[in-house]
N, C-alpha and C positions, 0 to 999 in steps of 0.2 A: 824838192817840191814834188808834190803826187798829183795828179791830176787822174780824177774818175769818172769813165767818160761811156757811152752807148747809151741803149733807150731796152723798153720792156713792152710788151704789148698786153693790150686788156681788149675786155670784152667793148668795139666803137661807144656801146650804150651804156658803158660804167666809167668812159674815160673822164667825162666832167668831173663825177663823184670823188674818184682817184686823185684827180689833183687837188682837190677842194681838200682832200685828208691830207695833201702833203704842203700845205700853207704852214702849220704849225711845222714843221721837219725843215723848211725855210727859212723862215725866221729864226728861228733856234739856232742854226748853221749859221746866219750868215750875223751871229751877235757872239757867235765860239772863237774863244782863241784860234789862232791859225788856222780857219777859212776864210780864205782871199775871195772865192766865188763860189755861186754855189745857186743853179736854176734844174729844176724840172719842169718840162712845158711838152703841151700837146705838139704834134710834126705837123707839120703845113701840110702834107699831102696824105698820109695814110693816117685815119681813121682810127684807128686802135691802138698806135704809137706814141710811145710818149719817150720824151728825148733827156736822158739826165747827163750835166755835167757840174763836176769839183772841182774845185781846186785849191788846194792846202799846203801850209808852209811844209811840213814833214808827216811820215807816217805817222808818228807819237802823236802830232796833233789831231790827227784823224782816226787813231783807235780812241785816242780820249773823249772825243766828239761820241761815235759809236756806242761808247762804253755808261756816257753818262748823257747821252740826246733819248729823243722822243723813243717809245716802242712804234715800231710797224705790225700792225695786224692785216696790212693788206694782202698780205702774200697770197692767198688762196686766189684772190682777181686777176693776178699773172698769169698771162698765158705761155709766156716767156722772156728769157730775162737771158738779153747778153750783154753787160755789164762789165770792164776792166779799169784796172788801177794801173797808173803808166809813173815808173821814177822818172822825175824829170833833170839832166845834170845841166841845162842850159837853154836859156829862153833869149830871142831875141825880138824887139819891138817887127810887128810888119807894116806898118806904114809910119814910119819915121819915129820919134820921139813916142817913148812907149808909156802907159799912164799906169796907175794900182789901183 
């Protein structure tokens, strides 16, 4: 499993617009072979934050996704982008019986 996880910062008064483009990169993901989850969403507390996380059966499913999902043109709006891919070799439920 890979799970893709941090946030990116934009300019507080482009943050709406920003996510309003990533509705379509949403949808698309979460109708893809092997994405299990998949949100970006503004942070509750800071203003310019936006929080991304994945979650995918394997790399192969997540470069295929990349390779044939939406383009991004937003990149010039980032102010910064710290973003990682984590392999995952074992998941356990945290509060009892775990759902998909």
């Amino acid at each position: 499993m890979i799970i893709v996880a941090g946030h990116i910062t934009v300019e507080p008064t482009q943050r709406a617009s920003y996510l309003e483009g990533c509705v379509i990169i949403v949808e698309q993901a979460r109708e893809a072979d092997g994405c299990l989850d998949i949100a970006i969403s503004a942070d509750l507390v800071d203003p310019g934050r936006i929080n991304i996380y994945e979650r995918w059966t394997s790399q192969q499913t997540l470069d295929t996704f990349r390779r044939t999902g939406p383009g991004s043109d937003q990149g010039e709006a980032m102010l910064s982008v710290s973003v990682e891919e984590y392999d995952i070799a074992e998941v356990r439920p945290l509060f009892g019986k775990g759902t998909t």
